[in-house]
Backbone as CSV, one residue per row, in Angstrom:
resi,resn,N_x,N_y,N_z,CA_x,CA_y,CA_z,C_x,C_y,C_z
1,UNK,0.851,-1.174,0.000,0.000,0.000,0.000,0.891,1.229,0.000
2,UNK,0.497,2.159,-0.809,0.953,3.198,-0.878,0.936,4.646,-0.253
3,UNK,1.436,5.453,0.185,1.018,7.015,0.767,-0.339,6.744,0.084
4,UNK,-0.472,7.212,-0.587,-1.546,7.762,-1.577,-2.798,7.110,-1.348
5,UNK,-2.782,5.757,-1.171,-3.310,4.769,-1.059,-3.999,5.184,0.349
6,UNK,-2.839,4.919,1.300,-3.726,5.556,2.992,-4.839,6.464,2.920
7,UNK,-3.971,7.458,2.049,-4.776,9.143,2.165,-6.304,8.549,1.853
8,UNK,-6.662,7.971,0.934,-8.201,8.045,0.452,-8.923,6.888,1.695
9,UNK,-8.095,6.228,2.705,-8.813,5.352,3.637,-8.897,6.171,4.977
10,UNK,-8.508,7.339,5.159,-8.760,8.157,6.302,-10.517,8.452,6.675
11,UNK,-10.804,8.443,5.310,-12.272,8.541,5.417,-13.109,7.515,5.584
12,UNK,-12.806,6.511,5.802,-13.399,5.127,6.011,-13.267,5.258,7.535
13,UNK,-14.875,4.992,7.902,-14.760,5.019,9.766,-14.485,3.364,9.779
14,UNK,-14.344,2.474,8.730,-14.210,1.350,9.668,-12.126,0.674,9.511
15,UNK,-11.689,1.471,9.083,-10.164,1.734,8.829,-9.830,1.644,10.148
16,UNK,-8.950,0.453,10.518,-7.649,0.708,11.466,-6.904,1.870,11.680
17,UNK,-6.663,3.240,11.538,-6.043,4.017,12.163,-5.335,4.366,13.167
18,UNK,-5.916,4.553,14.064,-5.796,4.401,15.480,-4.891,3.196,16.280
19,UNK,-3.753,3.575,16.693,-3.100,2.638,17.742,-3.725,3.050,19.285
20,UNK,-3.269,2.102,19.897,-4.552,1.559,21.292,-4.047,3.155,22.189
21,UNK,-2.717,3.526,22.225,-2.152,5.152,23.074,-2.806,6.161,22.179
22,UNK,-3.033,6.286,21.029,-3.506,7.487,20.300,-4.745,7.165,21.108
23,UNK,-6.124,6.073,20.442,-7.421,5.878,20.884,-7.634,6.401,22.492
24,UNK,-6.831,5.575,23.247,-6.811,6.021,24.406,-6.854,7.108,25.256
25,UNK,-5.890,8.048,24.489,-5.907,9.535,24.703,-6.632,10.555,23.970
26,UNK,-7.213,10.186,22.748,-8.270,10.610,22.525,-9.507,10.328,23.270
27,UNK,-9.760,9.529,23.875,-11.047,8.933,24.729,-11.020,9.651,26.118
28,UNK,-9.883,9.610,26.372,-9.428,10.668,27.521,-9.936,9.342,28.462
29,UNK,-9.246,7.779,28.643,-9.170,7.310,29.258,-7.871,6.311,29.047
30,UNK,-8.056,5.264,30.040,-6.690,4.476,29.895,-6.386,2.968,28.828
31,UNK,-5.471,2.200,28.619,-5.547,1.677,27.740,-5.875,0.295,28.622
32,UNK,-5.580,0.137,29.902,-6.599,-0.761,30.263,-8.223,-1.089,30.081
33,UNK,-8.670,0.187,30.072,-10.158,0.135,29.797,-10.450,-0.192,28.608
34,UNK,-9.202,0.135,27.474,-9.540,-0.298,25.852,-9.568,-1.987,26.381
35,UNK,-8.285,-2.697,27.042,-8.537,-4.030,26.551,-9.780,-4.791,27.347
36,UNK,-10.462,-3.814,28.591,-11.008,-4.241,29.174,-12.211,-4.839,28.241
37,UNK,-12.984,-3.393,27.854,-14.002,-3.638,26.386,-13.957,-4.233,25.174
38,UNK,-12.258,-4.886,25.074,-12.162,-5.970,24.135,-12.530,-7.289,24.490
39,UNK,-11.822,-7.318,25.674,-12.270,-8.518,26.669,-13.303,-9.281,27.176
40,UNK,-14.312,-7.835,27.378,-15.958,-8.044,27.021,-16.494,-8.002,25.879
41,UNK,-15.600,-8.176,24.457,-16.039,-8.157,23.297,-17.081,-7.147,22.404
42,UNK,-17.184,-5.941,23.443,-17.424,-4.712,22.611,-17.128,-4.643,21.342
43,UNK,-15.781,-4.399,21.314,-14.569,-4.069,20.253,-13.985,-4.892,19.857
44,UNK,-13.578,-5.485,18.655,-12.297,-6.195,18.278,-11.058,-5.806,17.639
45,UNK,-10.591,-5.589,18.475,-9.307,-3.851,17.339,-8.610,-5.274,16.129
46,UNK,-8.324,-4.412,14.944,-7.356,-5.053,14.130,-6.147,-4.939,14.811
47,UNK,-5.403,-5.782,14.226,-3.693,-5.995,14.799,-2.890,-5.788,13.472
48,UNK,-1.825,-4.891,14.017,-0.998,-4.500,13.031,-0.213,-6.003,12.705
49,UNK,0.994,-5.768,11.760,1.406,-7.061,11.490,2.359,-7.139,12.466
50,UNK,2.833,-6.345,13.418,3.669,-6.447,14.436,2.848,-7.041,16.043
51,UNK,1.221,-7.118,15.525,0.397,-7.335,16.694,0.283,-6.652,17.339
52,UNK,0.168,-5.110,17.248,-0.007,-4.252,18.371,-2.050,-4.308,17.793
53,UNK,-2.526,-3.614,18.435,-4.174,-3.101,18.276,-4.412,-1.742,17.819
54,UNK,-4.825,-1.978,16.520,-5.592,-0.844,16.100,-6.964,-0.872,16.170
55,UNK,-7.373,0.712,16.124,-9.386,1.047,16.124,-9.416,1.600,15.357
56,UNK,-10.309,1.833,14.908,-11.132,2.765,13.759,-11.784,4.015,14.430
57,UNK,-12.528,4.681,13.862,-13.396,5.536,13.856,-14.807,5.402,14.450
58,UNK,-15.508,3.926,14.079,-16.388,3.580,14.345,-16.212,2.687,15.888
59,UNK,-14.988,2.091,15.913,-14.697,1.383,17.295,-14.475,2.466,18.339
60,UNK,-14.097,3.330,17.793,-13.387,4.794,18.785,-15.208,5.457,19.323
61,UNK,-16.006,5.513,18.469,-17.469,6.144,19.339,-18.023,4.804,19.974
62,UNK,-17.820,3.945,19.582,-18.277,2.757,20.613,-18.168,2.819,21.806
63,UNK,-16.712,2.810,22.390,-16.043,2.813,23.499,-16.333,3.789,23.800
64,UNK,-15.935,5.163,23.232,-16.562,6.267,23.709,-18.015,6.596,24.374
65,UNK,-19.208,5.581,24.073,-20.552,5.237,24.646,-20.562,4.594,25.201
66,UNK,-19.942,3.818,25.942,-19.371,2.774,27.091,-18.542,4.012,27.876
67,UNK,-17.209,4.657,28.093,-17.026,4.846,28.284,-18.600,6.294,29.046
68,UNK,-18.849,6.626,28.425,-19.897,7.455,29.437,-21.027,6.890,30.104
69,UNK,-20.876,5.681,29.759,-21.734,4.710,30.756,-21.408,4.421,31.978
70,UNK,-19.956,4.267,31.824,-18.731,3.955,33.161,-18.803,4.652,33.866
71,UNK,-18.274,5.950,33.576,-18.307,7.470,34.313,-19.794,7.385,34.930
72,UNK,-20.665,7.236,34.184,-21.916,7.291,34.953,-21.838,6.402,36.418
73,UNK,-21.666,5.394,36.474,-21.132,4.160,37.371,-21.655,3.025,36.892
74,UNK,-22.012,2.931,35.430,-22.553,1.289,34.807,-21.522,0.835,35.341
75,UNK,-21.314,-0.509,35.589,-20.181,-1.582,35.727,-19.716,-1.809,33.921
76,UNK,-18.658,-2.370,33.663,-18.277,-2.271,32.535,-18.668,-3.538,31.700
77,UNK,-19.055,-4.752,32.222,-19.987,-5.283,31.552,-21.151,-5.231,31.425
78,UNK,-21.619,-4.274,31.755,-23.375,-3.732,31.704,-23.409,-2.882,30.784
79,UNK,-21.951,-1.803,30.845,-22.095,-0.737,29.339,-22.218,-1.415,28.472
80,UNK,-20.873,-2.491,28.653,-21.075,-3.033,27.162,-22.131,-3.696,26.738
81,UNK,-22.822,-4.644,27.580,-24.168,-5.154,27.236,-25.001,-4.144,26.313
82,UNK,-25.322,-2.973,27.084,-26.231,-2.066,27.032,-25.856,-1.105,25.198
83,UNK,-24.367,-0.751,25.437,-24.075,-0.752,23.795,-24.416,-1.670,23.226
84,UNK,-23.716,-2.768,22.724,-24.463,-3.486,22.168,-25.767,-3.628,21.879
85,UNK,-26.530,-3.686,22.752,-28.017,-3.681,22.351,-28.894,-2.307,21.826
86,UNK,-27.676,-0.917,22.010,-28.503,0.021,21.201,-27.570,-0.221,19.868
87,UNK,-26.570,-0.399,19.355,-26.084,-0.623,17.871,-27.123,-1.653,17.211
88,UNK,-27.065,-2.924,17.936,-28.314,-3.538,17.447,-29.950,-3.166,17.283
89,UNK,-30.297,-2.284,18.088,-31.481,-1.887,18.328,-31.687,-0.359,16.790
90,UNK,-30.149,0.215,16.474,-29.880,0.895,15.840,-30.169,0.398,13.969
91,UNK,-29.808,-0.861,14.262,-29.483,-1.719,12.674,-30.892,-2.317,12.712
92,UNK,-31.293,-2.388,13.607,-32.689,-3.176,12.886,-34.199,-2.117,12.461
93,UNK,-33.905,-0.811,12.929,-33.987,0.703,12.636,-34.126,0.897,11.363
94,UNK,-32.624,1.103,11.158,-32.201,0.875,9.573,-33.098,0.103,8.511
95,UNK,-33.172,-1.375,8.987,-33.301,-2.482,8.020,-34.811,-2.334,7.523
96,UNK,-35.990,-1.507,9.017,-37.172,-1.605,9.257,-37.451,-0.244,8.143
97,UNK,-36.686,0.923,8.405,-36.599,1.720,7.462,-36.711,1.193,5.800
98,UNK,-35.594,0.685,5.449,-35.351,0.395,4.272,-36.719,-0.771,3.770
99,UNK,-36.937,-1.832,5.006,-38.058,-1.999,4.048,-39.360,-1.414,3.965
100,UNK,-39.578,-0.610,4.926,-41.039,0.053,4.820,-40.557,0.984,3.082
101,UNK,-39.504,1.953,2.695,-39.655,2.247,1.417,-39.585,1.221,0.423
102,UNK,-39.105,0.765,0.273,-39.299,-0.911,-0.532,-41.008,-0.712,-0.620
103,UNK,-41.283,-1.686,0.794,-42.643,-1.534,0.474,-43.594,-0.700,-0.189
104,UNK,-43.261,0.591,0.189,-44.191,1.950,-0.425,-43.689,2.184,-1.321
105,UNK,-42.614,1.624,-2.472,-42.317,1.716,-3.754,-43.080,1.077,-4.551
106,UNK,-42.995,-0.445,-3.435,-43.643,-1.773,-4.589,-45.486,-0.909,-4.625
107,UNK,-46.043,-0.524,-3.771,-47.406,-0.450,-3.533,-47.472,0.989,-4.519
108,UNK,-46.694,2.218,-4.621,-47.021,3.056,-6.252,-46.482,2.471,-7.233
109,UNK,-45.671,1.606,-7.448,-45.544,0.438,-8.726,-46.781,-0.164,-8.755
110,UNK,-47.543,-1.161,-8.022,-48.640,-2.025,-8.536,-49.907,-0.619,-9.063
111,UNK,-49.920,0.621,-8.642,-51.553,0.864,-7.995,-51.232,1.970,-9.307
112,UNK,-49.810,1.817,-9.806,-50.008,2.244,-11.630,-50.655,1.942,-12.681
């Protein structure tokens, strides 16, 4: 992969970027708490080829919504539970969306 190559994947939130001390200090917490929420399977960071842990963009607001769960005083397997079930609660949103227009496409297609 090339410079050039990187540059156009910066914009991809689901891009490895992020090493676990950058994420960390952007989160404005510690890197124990990253592996903690791996541990509870929140997150699965990619691994560089040297095996360190990278996040993305999209793993970085995850934790970040766990992480203000914590602060609140969730226990840290309850944030993560509790994420989890709004990303999921989020995608099936989506899916319910997409087919209700489906539907109301197919129904001014037939009633042509």
């Amino acid at each position: 992969m090339t410079a050039g190559d990187s540059f156009g994947r910066l914009d991809d939130d689901d891009y490895p970027a992020y090493t676990m001390g950058r994420a960390a200090e952007m989160l404005g917490t510690t890197q124990g708490f990253l592996r903690a929420i791996g541990e509870a399977r929140l997150i699965t960071p990619l691994r560089s080829e040297g095996g360190h842990r990278r996040y993305s963009r999209y793993q970085l607001r995850i934790a970040a919504r766990a992480r203000e769960l914590v602060d609140q005083g969730t226990p840290i397997e309850a944030a993560c539970r509790i994420v989890i079930l709004e990303d999921q609660l989020e995608e099936a949103q989506r899916i319910n969306t997409e087919y209700r227009r489906a539907a109301a496409s197919a129904d001014t297609t037939t009633a042509t």
